[in-house]
C-alpha positions in Angstrom: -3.4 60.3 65.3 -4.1 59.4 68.9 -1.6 57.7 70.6 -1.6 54.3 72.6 -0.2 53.0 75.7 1.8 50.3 76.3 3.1 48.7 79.1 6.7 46.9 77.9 8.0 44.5 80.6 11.0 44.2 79.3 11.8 47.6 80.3 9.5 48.2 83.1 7.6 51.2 81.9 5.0 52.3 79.5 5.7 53.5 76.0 3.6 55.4 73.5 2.8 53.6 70.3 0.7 54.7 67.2 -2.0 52.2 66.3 -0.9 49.7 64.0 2.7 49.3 64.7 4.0 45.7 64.9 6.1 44.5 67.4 9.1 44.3 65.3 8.4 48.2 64.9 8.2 48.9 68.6 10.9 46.4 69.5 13.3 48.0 66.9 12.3 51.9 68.6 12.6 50.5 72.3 14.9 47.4 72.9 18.3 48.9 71.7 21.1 47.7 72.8 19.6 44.2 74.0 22.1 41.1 74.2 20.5 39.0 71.7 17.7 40.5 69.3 14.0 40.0 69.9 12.6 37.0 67.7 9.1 36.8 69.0 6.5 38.7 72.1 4.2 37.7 74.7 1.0 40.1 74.8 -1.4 40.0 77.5 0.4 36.6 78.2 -0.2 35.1 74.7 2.5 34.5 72.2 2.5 36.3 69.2 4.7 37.5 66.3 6.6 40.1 65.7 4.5 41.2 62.6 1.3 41.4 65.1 0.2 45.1 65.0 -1.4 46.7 68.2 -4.2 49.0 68.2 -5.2 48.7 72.0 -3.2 48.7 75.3 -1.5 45.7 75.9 1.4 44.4 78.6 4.4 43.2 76.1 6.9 41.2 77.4 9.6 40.8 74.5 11.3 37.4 74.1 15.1 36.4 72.6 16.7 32.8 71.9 17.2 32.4 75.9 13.6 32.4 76.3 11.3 28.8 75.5 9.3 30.2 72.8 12.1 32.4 72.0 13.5 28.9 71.0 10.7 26.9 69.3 10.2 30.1 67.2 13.6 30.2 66.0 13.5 26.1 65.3 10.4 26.4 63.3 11.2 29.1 61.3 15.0 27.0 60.8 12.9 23.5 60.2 10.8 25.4 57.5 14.1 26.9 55.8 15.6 23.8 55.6 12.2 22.2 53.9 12.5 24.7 51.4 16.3 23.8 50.6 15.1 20.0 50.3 12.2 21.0 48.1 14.6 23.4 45.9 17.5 20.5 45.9 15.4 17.2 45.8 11.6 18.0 44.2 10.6 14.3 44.3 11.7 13.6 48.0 10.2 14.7 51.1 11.9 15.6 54.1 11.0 13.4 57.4 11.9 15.2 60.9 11.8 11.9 62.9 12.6 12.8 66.7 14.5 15.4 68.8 17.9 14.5 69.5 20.0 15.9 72.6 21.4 18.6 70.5 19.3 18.6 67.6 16.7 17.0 65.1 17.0 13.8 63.3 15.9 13.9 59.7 15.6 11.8 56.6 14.8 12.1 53.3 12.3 9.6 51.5 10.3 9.2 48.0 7.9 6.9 46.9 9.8 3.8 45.5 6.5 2.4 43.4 3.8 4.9 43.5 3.0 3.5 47.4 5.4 2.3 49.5 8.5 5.3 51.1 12.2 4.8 50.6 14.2 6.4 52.8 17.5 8.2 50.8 20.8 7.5 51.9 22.1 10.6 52.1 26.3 11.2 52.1 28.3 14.1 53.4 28.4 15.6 50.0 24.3 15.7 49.7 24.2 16.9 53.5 26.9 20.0 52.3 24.6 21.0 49.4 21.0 21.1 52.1 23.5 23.2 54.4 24.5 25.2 51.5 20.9 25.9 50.2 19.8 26.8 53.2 22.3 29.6 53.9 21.4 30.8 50.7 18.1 31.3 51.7 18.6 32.8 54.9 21.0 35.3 53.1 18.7 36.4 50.8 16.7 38.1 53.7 13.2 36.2 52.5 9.9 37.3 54.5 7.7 34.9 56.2 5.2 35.3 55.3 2.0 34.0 57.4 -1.7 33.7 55.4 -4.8 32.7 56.8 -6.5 30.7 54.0 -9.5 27.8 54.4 -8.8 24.3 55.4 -9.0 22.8 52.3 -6.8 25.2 49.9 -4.2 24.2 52.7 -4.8 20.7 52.6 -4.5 20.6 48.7 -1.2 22.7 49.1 0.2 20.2 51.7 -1.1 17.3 49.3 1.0 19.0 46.5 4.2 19.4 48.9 4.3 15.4 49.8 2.7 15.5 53.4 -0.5 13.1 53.4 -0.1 13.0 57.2 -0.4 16.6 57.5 -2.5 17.0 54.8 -4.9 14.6 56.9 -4.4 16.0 60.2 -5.0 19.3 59.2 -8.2 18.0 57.0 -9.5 16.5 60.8 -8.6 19.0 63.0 -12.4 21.2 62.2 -11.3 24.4 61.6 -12.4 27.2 59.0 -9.2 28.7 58.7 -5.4 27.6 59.0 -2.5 29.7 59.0 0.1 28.9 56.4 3.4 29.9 56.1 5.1 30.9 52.5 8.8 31.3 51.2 9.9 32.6 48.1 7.1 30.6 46.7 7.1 27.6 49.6 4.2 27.1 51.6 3.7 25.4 54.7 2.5 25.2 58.4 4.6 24.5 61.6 1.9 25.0 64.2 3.2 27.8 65.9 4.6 31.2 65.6 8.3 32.1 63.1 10.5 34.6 62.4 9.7 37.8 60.7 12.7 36.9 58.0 14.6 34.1 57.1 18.1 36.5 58.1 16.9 36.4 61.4 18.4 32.9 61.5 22.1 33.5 62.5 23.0 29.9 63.4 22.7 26.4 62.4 24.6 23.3 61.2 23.8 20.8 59.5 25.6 17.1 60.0 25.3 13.7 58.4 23.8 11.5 61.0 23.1 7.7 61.0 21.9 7.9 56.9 20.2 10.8 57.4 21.3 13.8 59.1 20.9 16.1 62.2 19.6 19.9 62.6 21.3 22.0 64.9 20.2 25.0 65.9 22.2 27.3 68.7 23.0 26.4 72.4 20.8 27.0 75.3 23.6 27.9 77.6 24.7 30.0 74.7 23.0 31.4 72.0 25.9 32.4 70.1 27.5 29.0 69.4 26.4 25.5 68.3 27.5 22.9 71.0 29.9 20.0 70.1 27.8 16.8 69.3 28.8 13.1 70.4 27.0 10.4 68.8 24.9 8.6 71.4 24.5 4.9 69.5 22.3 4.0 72.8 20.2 6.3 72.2 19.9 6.4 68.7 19.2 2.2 68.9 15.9 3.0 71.5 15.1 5.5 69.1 15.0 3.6 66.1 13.8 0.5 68.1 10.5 3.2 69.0 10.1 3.7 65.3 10.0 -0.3 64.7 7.4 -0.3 67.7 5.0 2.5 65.7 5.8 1.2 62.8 4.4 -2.6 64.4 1.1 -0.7 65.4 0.5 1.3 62.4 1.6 5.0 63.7 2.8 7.3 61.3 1.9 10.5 63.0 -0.5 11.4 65.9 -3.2 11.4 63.3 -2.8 7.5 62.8 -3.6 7.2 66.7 -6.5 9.9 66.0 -7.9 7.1 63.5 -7.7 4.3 65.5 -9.6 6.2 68.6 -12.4 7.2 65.8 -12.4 3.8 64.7 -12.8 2.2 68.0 -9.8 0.1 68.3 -8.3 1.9 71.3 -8.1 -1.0 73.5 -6.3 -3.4 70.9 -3.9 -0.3 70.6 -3.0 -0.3 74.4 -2.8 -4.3 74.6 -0.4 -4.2 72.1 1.8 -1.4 73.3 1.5 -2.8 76.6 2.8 -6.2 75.3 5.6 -4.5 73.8 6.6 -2.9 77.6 6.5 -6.2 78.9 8.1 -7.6 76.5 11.3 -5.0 76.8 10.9 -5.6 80.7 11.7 -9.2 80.2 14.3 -8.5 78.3 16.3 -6.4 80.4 16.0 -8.9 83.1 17.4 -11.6 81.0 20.3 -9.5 80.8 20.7 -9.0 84.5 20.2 -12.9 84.8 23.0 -13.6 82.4 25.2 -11.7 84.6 23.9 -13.2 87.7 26.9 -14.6 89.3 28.8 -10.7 89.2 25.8 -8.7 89.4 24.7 -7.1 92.4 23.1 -3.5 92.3 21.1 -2.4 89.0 21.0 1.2 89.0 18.1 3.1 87.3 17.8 6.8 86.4 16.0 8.8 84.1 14.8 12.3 84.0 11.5 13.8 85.6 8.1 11.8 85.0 10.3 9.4 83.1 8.4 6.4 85.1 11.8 5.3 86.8 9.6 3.8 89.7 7.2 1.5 87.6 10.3 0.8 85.8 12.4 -0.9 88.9 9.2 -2.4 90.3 7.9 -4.1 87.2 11.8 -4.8 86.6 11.9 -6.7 89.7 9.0 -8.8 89.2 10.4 -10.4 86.2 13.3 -11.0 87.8 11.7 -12.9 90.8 9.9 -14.7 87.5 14.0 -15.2 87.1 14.7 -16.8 90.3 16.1 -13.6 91.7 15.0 -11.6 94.8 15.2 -8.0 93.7 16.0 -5.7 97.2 15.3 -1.9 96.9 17.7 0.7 98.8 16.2 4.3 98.8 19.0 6.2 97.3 17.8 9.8 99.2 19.0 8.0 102.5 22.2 8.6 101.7 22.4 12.6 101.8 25.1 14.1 103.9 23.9 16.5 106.5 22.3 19.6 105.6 25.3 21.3 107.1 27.8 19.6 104.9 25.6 20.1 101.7 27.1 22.0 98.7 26.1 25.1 97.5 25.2 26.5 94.2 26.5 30.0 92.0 23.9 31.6 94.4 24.7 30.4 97.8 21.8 28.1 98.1 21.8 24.4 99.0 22.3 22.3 96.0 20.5 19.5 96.8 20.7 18.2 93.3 24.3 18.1 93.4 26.4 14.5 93.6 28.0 15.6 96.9 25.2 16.2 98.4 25.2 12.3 99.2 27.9 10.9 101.3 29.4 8.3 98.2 31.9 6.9 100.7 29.1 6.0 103.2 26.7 4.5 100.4 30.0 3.1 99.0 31.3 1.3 102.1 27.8 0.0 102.7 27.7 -1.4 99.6 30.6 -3.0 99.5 30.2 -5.0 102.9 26.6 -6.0 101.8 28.5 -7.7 98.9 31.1 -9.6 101.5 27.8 -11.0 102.7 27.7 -8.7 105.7 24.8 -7.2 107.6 24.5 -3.7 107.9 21.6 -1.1 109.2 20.6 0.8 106.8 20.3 4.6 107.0 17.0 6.9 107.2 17.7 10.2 106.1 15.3 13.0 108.6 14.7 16.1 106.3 13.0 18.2 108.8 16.2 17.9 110.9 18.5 17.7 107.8 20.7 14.5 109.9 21.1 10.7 109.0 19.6 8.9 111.7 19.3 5.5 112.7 17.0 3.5 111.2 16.7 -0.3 112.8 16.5 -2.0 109.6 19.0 -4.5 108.7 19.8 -6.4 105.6 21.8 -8.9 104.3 22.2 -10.1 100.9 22.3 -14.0 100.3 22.8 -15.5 97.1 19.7 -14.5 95.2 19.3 -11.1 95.9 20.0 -7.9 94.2 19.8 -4.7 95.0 18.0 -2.0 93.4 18.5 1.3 93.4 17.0 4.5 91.3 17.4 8.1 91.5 19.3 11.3 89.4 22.6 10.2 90.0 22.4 6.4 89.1 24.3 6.5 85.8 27.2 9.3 87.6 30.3 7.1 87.5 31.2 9.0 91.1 28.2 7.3 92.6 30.3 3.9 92.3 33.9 5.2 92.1 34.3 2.6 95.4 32.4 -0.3 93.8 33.6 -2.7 91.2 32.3 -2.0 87.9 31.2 -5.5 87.1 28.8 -5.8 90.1 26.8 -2.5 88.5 24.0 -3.1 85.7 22.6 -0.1 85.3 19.4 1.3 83.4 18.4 4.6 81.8 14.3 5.2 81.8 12.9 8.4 79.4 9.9 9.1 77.5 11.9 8.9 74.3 8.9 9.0 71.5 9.2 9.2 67.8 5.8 9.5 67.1 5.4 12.6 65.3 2.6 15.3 64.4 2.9 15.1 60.8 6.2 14.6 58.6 8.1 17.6 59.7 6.6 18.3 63.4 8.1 16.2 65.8 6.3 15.7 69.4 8.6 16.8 72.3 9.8 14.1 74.5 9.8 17.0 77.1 6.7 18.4 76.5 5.1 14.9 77.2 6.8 14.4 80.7 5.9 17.8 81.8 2.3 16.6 80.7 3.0 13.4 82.9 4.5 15.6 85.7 1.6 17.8 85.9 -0.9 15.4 86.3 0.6 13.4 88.8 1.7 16.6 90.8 -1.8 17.8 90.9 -3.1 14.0 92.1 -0.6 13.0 94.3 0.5 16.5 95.7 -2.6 19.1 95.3 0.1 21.1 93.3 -1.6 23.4 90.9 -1.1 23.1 86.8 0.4 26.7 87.3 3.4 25.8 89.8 4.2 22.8 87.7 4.7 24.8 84.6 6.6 27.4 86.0 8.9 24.8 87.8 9.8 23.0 84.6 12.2 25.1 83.5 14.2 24.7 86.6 13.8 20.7 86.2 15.1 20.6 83.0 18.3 22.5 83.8 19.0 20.3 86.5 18.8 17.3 84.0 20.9 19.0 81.7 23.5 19.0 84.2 23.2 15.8 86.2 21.3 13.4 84.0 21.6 13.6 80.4 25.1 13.7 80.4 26.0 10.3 81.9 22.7 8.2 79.9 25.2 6.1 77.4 26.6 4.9 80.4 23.5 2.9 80.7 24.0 -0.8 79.9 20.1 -1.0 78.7 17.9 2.0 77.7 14.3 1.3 79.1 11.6 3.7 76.7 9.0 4.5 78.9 6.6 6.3 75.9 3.9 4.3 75.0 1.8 5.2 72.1 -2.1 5.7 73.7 -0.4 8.4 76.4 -1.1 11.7 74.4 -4.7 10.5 74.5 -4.7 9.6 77.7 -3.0 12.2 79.1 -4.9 14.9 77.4 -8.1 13.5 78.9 -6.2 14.7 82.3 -4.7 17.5 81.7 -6.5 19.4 79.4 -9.4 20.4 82.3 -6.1 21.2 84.5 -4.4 23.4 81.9 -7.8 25.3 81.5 -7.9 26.4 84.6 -4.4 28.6 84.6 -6.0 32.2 84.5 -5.1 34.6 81.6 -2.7 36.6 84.5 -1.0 33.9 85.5 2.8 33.9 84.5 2.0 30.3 83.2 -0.3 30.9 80.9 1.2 31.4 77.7 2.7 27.9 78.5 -0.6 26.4 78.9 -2.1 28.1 75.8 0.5 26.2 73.9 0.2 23.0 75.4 -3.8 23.1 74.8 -2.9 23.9 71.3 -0.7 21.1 70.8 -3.1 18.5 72.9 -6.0 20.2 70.5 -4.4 18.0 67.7 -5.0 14.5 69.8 -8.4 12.7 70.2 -8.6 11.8 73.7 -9.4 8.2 75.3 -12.7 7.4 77.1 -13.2 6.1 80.5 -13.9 2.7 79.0 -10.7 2.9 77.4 -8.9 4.4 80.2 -10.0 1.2 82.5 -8.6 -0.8 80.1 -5.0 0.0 80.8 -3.6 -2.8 83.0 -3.1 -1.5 87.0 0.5 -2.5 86.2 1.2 -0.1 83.3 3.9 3.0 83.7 1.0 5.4 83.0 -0.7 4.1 86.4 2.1 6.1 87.9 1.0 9.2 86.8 -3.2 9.0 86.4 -3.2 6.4 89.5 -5.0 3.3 89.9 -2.1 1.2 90.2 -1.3 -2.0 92.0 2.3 -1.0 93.2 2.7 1.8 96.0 4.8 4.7 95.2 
C-alpha cells in the first residue's frame, strides 16, 4: 500500500504514514519519549482527535495538557466521566455544572421536587467521596469514547432521556442534520468539542465538597502533574451566586433561554432589565463608599483584561457625585519608574507588568500629602523616553473629593504598604457569568473577554482578530500572576457580564473571526470560537441601539458617552 506524507511539527520533519492511521497511531510510533502524552492534534490548523484517521498529507501539530485545547479536551472528557458517575450513583438527579471557578468547576446536583419545579441536593462529604470514587472506577476501567454521528432528533430524545431539556432544546434549534454524540459504557452525551480517546487517559482529578455542591478539579496549568491547593474565595463565590439570582430574575437558564427571547422579540426588555440591574449594583457600591465617607479617600479598582474597569470607575463616580461626592481620577501608569530602573523578567526583558515597575514610594508619598490636604503636581509618565516628567497639573483634595484610581495592581497590598488601610476602598471588576450552554457546559468567563478584547482592539486600535488571539495567552498569564491572586482583597466585587453580550458580541466578532486565514497560527482558535458563537442568536441593529450610551459594553462596540 502506498505510503503518505506527513509533515509532524512537533518534530520538525516529515514522516511516512499508511493511509488510515489515527493520530493516536502515529503519535504512539513518533512522539516517544514526550513530557506529558499527546491528548489531542491540530491538522492543517484544525483540532481534531486522536481517533481521526489520515488518508492525505496533512501538517500535524500534536498537542499535551500545557497546550489550550490540550486542556479543554482533557476537561470535557473529565466533566463527561463525572456525569456518568452521577448517572450510575444518583439515576433520578441531574448533574448542573454552574460556572468555572479559579481552580476548578462548580457543580450541583438537582431532581425534580413535583414533576416541574428543580431541587438542588445537598450534597455531604460522604456523597462527594462516593462521585470521586465512581469516577476513578471508571477511568480505571480503561472505557473508549466513543464518538457517533447520529441525526438531530435521536440525540435530542437521548438528551431528553438523560435529564437535560436545555440541551435537549438547544441542540433541537441549533439546524443541523447530524450531531456528534459521545457514549460510555452505555452513557451518551455531547460536550461540544473534541475528548479523550479513553477514559485512562485521565490521570488527575479531585473532587471537593464546595458551598452544597461541590468543585471539579482537573490538573494545574503551571503543572500538569499536580492539582493546585484551593482557598475558598466567599467574594467570589457571593457575585457568583448573586449572577445566578440575576439570570434567574430574567428567565436564563442556558444560552438557549436568551436564544428564545431574541426569536421572540423581547430583546430590548432583556437589556433594560439587565441594564437596571448594573445600575442598580453601581448604586450600591457607592453607598458603601458614602458610608465610609469621613475615612475614605482613594477607591481602587482592578480587574483582568476587557473586564470594563473604565466604565466601571466612571459610572462609579457619577453616582457618587449623585452622593454629594466629587470623584478625582489619578492615572495609575504615571507612576512607572524609569525605564532604566524597570525589573526584568526569567528572560531578561522588561517586565512592565511587574509591581516594581512603579515607584510605590513616590505614588505613596503623593498620596499621603494629598490626604494632609496638600497640593502636589502630579506626574506624566513619557514612554517614548521611558522618564517621569513634569506635568503642570496640580491638585488638591478638599473635603468632598475622592480619588480614583484603576489599573492591574489595585488590589496588590504593596501598592498601599505606605497608606493607611482605612482610607482604601477598593473594587474588583470581571466578566464573571454563570450563564451556561446547557446543564453541564459552562460558558468561559475568559473566552467572553477575549471576545470583548477583540473587538475593541480591532475598533479602537486597527489590531487584527489574529494578533488578538495569539496575544491572549500571554494576557492571561500575566493575570494569573498579578491579578487573580489579590481579588478577595476587594471590599466589593463589581460583575461586569451582562446577559444580552454573547449576542451582541457575536454580531461583532463573528465577521472578524472569519477573516483569520486557514494558515494563520490563530486559526484553530477562531474555528472554536465560531463554533461556540454558532450556538448564540445574535442582536440586530435595532436592538444594538437600544443599549444605553452609558452601558459597559459601549466600551468595547463604541458609541459611548464617556471618553476612554
Amino acid at each position: 500500500m502506498d505510503k503518505i506524507e506527513v509533515f509532524c511539527e512537533s518534530l520538525g520533519k516529515i514522516v511516512e504514514c499508511t493511509p488510515g492511521e489515527t493520530l493516536s497511531e502515529l503519535s504512539q510510533r513518533v512522539m516517544t519519549g514526550c513530557k506529558y502524552p499527546v491528548v489531542a492534534a491540530l491538522v492543517d490548523n484544525m483540532l481534531k482527535e486522536l481517533s481521526f484517521k489520515l488518508y492525505t498529507s496533512h501538517t500535524v501539530h500534536f498537542i499535551d495538557y500545557t497546550h489550550p485545547d490540550g486542556r479543554r479536551t482533557y476537561n470535557r472528557s473529565l466533566s463527561m466521566v463525572l456525569q456518568k458517575a452521577v448517572a450510575d450513583l444518583f439515576p433520578q438527579a441531574q448533574l448542573y455544572l454552574e460556572y468555572n471557578l479559579p481552580n476548578g468547576l462548580y457543580g450541583v446536583l438537582r431532581q425534580r421536587c413535583d414533576g416541574l419545579s428543580l431541587e438542588e441536593i445537598p450534597l455531604g462529604s460522604e456523597q462527594v467521596s462516593a462521585i470521586k470514587q465512581r469516577m476513578s472506577e471508571i477511568i480505571a476501567a480503561d472505557f473508549p469514547i466513543v464518538k457517533t454521528k447520529m441525526q438531530n432528533s435521536v440525540a435530542c430524545e437521548i438528551f431528553r432521556r438523560n435529564g437535560q431539556p436545555l440541551k435537549s432544546a438547544l441542540v433541537s434549534n441549533m439546524e443541523k442534520f447530524f450531531v456528534s454524540v459521545y457514549n460510555i459504557d452505555g452513557y451518551s452525551d455531547t460536550f461540544y468539542g473534541p475528548m479523550l480517546e479513553r477514559t485512562s487517559q485521565i490521570s488527575l482529578f479531585d473532587l471537593i465538597p464546595y458551598s452544597g455542591g461541590f468543585c471539579l478539579q482537573s490538573p494545574s496549568v503551571s503543572d500538569p502533574n499536580r492539582i493546585s491547593s484551593y482557598k475558598y474565595q466567599d467574594k467570589l463565590s457571593a457575585v457568583f451566586k448573586e449572577n445566578a439570582s440575576w439570570c434567574s430574575i430574567l428567565g436564563a437558564n442556558g444560552i438557549n433561554s436568551v436564544n428564545d427571547a431574541i426569536r421572540n422579540g423581547k430583546s430590548k426588555d432583556m437589556i433594560a432589565v439587565a441594564e437596571a440591574l448594573h445600575e442598580r449594583k453601581y448604586a450600591e457600591i457607592a453607598d458603601m463608599i458614602y458610608g465610609r465617607r469621613d475615612k475614605v479617600r482613594l477607591v481602587l479598582i482592578a480587574g483582568p483584561s476587557s473586564s470594563g474597569k473604565t466604565t466601571t470607575s466612571k459610572r462609579l463616580s457619577l453616582q457618587c457625585k449623585v452622593l454629594g461626592l466629587n470623584p478625582k481620577v489619578i492615572a495609575m501608569d504615571d507612576y512607572f519608574v524609569d525605564r532604566e530602573h524597570t525589573p526584568r523578567d526569567e528572560n531578561g526583558e522588561y517586565d512592565f507588568e511587574s509591581i516594581y515597575a512603579m515607584d510605590l514610594d513616590f505614588l505613596g508619598m503623593q498620596l499621603n500629602e494629598l490626604f494632609q490636604g496638600k497640593e502636589v503636581e502630579l506626574p506624566k509618565f513619557d514612554f517614548i523616553q521611558g522618564k517621569r516628567v513634569s506635568s503642570g497639573n496640580f491638585m488638591r483634595l478638599d473635603k468632598d473629593d475622592i480619588l480614583i484610581m484603576e489599573g492591574i495592581h489595585a488590589l496588590n497590598p504593596e501598592l498601599t504598604k505606605h497608606i493607611e488601610s482605612e482610607k482604601v476602598f477598593r473594587v474588583y471588576a470581571s466578566a464573571l457569568t454563570t450563564l451556561s450552554i446547557d446543564e453541564n457546559n459552562t460558558i468561559s468567563t475568559a473566552d467572553t473577554r477575549m471576545l470583548r478584547r477583540l473587538v475593541r482592539d480591532n475598533r479602537t486600535r486597527g489590531i487584527v482578530p489574529e494578533e488578538t488571539i495569539l496575544r491572549w495567552q500571554s494576557v492571561r498569564a500575566g493575570e494569573e500572576k498579578n491579578i487573580f491572586p489579590y481579588q478577595e482583597n476587594a471590599d466589593v466585587m463589581f460583575n461586569s457580564s451582562i446577559l444580552f453580550e454573547l449576542p451582541l458580541l457575536k454580531y461583532y466578532a463573528e465577521p472578524l473571526l472569519k477573516k483569520i486565514p486557514p494558515l494563520s497560527k490563530g486559526y484553530a482558535e477562531s474555528v472554536r470560537m465560531l463554533k461556540f458563537l454558532s450556538l448564540v442568536l445574535p442582536l440586530d441593529a435595532e436592538d444594538i441601539a437600544f443599549i444605553p450610551p452609558t452601558s459597559v459594553m459601549r466600551e468595547f462596540i463604541g458609541g459611548s458617552t464617556f471618553d476612554y
